[in-house]
Every structure is written in structure tokens, then in C-alpha cells.
N, C-alpha and C positions, 0 to 999 in steps of 0.2 A: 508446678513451678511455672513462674511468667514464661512466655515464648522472647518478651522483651525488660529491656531495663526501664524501670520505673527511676524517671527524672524526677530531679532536686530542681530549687530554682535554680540554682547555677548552674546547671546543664542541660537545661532546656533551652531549644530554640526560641531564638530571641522575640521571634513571633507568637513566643506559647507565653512566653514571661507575666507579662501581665494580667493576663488571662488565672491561670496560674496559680499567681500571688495573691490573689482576690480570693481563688476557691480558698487557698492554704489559710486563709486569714477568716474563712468564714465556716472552715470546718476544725480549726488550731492545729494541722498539718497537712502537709500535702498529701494526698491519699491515692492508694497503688492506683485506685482508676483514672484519676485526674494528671498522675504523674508519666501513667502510659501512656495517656491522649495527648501529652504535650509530646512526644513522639512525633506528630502531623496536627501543625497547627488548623489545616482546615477540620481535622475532628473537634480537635478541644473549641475552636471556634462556633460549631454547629452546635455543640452542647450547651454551651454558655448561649448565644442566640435564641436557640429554642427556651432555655429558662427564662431568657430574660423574653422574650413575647409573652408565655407563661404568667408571668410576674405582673407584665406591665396590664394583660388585655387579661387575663384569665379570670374564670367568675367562682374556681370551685375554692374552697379555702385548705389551710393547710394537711386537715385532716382526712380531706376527699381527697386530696392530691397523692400520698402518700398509702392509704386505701387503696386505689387505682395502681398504684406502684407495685403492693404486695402482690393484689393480682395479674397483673402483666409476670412480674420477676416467678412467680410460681408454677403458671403456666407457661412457663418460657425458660424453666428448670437454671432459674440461675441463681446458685447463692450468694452470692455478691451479694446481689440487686437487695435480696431479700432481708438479706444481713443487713444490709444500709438503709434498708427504708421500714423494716423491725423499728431498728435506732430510732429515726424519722417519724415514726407513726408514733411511738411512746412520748418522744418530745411534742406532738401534735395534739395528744390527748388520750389516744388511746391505750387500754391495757394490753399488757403480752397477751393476756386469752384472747382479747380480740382481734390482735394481729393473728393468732392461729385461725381463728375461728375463720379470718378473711380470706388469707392463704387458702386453708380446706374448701372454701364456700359453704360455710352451713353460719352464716351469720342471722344472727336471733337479736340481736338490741337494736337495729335500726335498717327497720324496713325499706325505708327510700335507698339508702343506703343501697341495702339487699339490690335493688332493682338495679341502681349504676351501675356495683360492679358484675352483675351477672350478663351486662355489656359489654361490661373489658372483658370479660373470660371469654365469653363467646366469640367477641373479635381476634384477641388474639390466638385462641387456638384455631380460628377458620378464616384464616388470612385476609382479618376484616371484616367478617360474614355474619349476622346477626339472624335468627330468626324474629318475624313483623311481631311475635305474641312477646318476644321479650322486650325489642322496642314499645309498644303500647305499653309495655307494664311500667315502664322507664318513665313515660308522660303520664301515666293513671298514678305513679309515686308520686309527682309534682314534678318532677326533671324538667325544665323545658326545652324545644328545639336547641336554643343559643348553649343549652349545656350537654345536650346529645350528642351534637357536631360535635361540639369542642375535645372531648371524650376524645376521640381520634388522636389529637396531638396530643396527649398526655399518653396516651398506648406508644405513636410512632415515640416520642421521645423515649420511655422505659425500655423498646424495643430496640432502639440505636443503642442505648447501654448495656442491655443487655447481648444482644448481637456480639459489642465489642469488649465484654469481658470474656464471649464464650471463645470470639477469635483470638485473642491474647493471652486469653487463661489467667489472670487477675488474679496475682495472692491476696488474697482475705490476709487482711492488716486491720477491721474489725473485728467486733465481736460477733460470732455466727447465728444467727436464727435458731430459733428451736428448731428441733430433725420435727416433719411431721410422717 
């Protein structure tokens, strides 16, 4: 069970409101995460910022984005995350198998692919820490510099979500992930 109440627009500080009302309109309700984060308008705010540079400057599209997701939220033991960006990654393009498949890491239908995320995994479970054979594979895939960096703030972002569903305890008001 939540550790807090998950806010409606009308009870959201009035600093979280708009913020908010945008997620609520672009997911068709307000959702336990979003409604917790208006709790402290500077979270809901860092959330929405970081998408929105995402959005604005970012080079990977929605189905790398979302890939990148699964693997953060898995090694980062969060169902939430994983539950919601399942969702996210089928609406992206991919099948449920291949959202398992990414989760596990034993992805077989796209190599380049393969090389990114065994970037996120490796970052996120070593606090950032990549081994140089896995970055070269990253650029011998096609990856280039401007999308290895970038890599990073698609980790910190899943990692702020994740983080603050683990501190809040986030009821799943989605649909859950396959168990793997």
C-alpha cells in the first residue's frame, strides 16, 4: 500500500496542477505515479523537465526509449516502471515477447538494439560503470557518441521513477508485467 495519498487534480498543490493535468490528459487519468509526485511540486516538476528535454533534443525514438525503460525498471527491481513501460513499449511497436525478452536480456531480433541496452543494464547495476568491450560494441553496432551519452539521461530519468516508486510504494493501478 502507498506510504502516501495519491492526488486528484483538485487536491493537488496548486503548483503540481498543471503539470498534472497534462500528464492526466495524455495518459486518460491521472496515474498513482503522477498523482504521488504532485505531492512535491519540485518532483512532478523534474519529471516532466526531464521528458520534456527528452522530447525536445533526444535522438533515440519511441521504441528505444521505452527498451531503455524496461531495462533500467528490471534491474532496478521495479514493477511499476516495468508494468508501464510493458504498456509503452507494445504501444511503441514492440511485442510482449520482446518486452520479456529485453527485461531478461537475451534479446535475439535486433542486434544494435542488443548492444544499447546491455549499456543500460550495465550502467544501472554498477552505478554508471560500463565495461570499454561493451561500449565499443555500442559504436561497432552503429550507436554513435551523441547517442551513448545521451543513454545516461534516459537511465537517470527511469532511475528518478524508479527510486520514487520504491520510496513511496506506488500501487500499481496498471496492468502488471509478465512475472519473469
Amino acid at each position: 500500500m502507498t506510504r502516501i495519498t495519491v492526488h486528484t487534480l483538485d487536491s493537488a498543490p496548486e503548483a503540481a496542477r498543471t503539470e498534472l493535468g497534462a500528464l492526466a490528459q495524455q495518459f486518460g487519468k491521472v496515474l498513482n505515479i503522477h498523482g504521488a509526485m504532485a505531492h512535491s511540486p519540485v518532483v512532478l516538476q523534474s519529471y516532466v523537465a526531464l521528458q520534456q528535454v527528452i522530447g525536445d533534443y533526444g535522438t533515440f525514438d519511441a521504441r528505444t526509449r521505452e527498451a531503455i525503460a524496461l531495462v533500467v525498471g528490471n534491474v532496478d527491481e521495479c514493477s511499476y516502471c516495468q508494468s508501464a513501460h510493458t504498456m509503452g513499449a507494445k504501444a511503441a511497436g514492440l511485442t510482449l515477447e520482446q518486452t520479456i525478452a529485453i527485461r531478461q536480456g537475451t534479446i535475439d531480433f535486433d542486434p544494435k538494439l542488443a548492444a544499447l541496452l546491455e549499456l543500460a543494464r550495465q550502467s544501472t547495476a554498477n552505478k554508471g560503470s560500463v565495461k570499454d568491450d561493451a561500449w565499443q560494441e555500442g559504436l561497432d553496432a552503429g550507436w554513435t557518441d551523441v547517442e551513448l551519452t545521451e543513454l545516461s539521461t534516459h537511465i537517470a530519468l527511469n532511475l528518478f521513477t524508479n527510486y520514487f516508486n520504491h520510496l513511496v510504494d506506488t500501487d500499481l493501478d496498471i496492468p502488471a508485467a509478465p512475472h519473469l
